[in-house]
N, C-alpha and C positions, 0 to 999 in steps of 0.2 A: 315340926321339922327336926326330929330327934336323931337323921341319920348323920350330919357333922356337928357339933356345935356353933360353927361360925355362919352355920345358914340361917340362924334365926335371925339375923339381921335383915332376911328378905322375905320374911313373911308379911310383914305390909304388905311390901309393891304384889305378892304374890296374891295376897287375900285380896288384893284392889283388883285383879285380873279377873279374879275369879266372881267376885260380887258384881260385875259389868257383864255376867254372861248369863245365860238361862240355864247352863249346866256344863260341866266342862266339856264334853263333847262341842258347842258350839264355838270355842275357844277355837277351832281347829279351821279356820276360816284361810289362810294363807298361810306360805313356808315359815316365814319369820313371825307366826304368830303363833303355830302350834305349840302346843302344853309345851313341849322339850324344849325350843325354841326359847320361852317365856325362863325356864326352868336356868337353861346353859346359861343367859346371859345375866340372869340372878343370883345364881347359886357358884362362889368361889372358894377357892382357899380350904378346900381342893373344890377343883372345876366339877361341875354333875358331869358323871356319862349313866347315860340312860340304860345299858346294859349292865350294870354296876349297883348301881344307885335308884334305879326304878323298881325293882323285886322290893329291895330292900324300905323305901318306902309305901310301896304298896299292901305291903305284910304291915307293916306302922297302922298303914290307914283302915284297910280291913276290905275285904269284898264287900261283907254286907254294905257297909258306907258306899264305897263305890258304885256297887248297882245300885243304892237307893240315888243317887247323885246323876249316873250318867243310863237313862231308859234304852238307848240303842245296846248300851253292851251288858247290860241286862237281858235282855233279849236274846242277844245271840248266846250269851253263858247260857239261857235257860235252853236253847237247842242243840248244846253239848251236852247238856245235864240230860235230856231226854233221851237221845241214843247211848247215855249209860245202861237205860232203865229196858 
């Protein structure tokens, strides 16, 4: 959680979200339980906004991470990637 400092204090409750699911995709079960959801109400001082703050930790994490973590949007990235080609 390298994009405030003061959010490392929510990486537990976060890593405990995340460990209770089969992938973060499956996290996304209801409005007050999506990732962003999980994220706003964790991450203060300054507050996450997902327009902001979600590049910025997604560059952190890495795609490859990401698609190896989440198989649906691996998927659809690799059907972008094909009409590159």
């Amino acid at each position: 959680m390298g994009t405030e400092p003061n959010w490392q204090r929510a990486a537990g409750a976060l890593n405990a979200v995340r460990a209770a699911t089969i992938s973060p995709e499956h996290i996304n079960d209801r409005p007050e339980t999506k990732p962003a959801a999980h994220l706003e109400r964790e991450l203060k001082h300054p507050n996450y906004k997902k327009r902001r703050h979600g590049p910025v930790i997604a560059g952190h994490i890495g795609l490859s991470k990401i698609e190896s973590e989440c198989p649906f949007f691996a998927a659809w990235l690799d059907q972008i990637r094909k009409l590159a080609t």
